[in-house]
N, C-alpha and C positions, 0 to 999 in steps of 0.2 A: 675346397669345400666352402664356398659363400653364402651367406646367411641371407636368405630372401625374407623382405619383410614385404610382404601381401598386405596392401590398403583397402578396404572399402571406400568409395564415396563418403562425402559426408551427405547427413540427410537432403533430399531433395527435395522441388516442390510435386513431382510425383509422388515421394512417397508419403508426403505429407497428407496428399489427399487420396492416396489406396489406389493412385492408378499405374497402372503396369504400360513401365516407359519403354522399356527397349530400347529401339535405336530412334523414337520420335523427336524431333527437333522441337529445339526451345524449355529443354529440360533443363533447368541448373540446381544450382544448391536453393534452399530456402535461408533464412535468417539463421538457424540455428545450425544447419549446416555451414554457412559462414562462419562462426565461429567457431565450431568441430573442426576445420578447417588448420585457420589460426591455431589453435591449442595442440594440435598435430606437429607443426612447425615448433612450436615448444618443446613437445614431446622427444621430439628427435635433436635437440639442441646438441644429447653430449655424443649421437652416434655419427662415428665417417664416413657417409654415405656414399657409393663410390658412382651411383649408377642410378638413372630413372627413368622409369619406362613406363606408359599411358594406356587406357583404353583412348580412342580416338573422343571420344564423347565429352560433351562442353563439363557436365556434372566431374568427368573424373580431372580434369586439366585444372578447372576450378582449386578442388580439393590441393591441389598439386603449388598453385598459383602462391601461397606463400611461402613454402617451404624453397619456391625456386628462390623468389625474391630473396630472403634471407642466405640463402646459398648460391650468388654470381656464376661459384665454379662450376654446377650440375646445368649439365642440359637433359631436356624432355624428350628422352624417342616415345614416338607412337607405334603401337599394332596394334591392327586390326583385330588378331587373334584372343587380345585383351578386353574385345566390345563384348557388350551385352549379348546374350540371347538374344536370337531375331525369332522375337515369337509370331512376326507371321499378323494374323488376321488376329489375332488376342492384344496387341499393340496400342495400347494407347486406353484400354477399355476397364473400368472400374475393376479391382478386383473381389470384391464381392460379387458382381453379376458373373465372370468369370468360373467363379464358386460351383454355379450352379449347372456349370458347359459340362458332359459326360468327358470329354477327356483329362477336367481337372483331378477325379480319381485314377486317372493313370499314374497323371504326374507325381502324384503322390504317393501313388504304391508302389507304381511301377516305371520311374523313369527311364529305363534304359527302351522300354518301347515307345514313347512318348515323342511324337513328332507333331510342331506347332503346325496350324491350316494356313493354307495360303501359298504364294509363289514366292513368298520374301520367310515363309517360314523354315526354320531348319530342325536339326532332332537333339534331344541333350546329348545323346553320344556324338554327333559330330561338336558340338560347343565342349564338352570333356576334351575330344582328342586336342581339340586347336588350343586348347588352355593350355593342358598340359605341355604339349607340343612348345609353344613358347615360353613359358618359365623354363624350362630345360634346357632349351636354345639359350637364352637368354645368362641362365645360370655357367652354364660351359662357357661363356663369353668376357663373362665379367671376372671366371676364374682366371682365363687366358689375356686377360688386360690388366686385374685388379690384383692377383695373386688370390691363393686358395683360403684367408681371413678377411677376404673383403666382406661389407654389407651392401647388399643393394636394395632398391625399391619398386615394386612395379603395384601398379593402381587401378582397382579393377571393380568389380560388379560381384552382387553377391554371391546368384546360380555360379558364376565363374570359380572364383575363389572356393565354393563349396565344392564342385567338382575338380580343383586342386587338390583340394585336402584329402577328401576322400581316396584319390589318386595315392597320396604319401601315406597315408594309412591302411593300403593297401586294401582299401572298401571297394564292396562293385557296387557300380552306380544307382544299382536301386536300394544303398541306402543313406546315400548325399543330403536325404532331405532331413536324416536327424543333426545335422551339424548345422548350425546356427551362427550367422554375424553379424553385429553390430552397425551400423553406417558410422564409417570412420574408426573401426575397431582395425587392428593389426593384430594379421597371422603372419608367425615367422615358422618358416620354414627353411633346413640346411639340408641337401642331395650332397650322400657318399656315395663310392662305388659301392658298397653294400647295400643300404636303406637311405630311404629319406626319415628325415628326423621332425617331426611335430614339434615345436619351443615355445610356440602358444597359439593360441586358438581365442579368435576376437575378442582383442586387450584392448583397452580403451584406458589400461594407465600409464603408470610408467616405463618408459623405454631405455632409459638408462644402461640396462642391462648388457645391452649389446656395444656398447664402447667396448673397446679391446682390452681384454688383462693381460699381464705379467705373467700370471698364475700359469704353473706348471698342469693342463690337461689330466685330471684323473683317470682317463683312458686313452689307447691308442684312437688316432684320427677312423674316423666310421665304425668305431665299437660304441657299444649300448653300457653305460657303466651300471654294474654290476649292484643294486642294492639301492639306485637311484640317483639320478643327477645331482653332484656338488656344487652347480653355480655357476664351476671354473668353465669361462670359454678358452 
């Protein structure tokens, strides 16, 4: 059972200026995601990362970019399955004018019917299945390399990560849009054979946490402790 830690981006020059990037080229971090960045690599200083894996997209490799550096041993896979929404003809376009397109009240109330315009557009339910689809993959992988207290890392996009979670919290998709993450916030997420387990939900402080204890488990491995989490990993 390995402990996924779900990255956001750091902020971008997209986001900086409310435009909705996608897959458009030439998107990176802004200044301040630069150093969201950095402090990221900090953050993770005391955890044993065993594992890292990318959306393909310059923004998340960035984000990524010091944390390799200060760790020689980790290399970067990419999937696909980890890129943004491909929203299609909405791509690249203000979002405030956006605002005012009749399908952005779908999105919002009703994502699971919600399909972006266009021949490059797809629907959130296929960006949910292929998220999910790969952290899963991904996770069974690094249990069968890493052993079953590994951490691993994979790096991804908001909508993405939000229909992760939602996924482990066993929400249907139309209502993803009340979960909310940070650029450069980390959700951890650990898959039992019973449930997946929530551990936090867009942290943007200390990570510490996740270094390995000693400590003797206050429940059996994929039980829910009883009266609320003691700490103990």
């Amino acid at each position: 059972m390995p402990t996924l830690l779900l990255v956001r981006h750091g902020r971008s020059t997209a986001n900086s200026a409310g435009i909705l990037a996608g897959w458009a080229p030439g998107v990176d971090l802004d200044a301040h995601g630069e150093q969201q960045a950095k402090h990221l690599a900090e953050r993770l200083a005391a955890v044993p990362v065993s594992q890292v894996v990318s959306s393909p997209l310059d923004r998340c490799r960035q984000t990524l970019a010091p944390l390799l550096e200060a760790r020689p041993e980790l290399t970067q896979r990419l999937d696909e399955r980890l890129g943004e929404c491909r929203y299609g003809d909405w791509t690249g376009r203000p979002l405030a004018e956006l605002a005012g397109e009749p399908l952005w009240k779908t999105v919002q109330a009703h994502p699971s019917a919600a399909v972006f315009p266009g021949p490059e557009g797809e629907s959130l339910r296929e960006l949910s299945h292929r998220a999910v689809e790969s952290v899963r993959e991904w996770d069974a992988e690094v249990e069968r390399e890493h052993g079953p207290d590994a951490v691993w890392l994979a790096c991804s996009h908001g909508d993405v990560i939000k229909t992760i979670v939602a996924d482990a919290l066993g929400l249907h998709l139309d209502n993803f849009q009340r979960i909310s993450v940070e650029p450069c916030s980390v959700t951890a997420i650990r898959y039992t054979p019973h449930r997946p387990f929530l551990l936090r939900l867009g942290d943007t402080g200390d990570l510490s946490g996740f270094a390995p204890s000693t400590d003797k488990p206050a429940a059996p491995a994929g039980d829910a402790v009883v009266g609320g989490d003691t700490g103990v990993r």
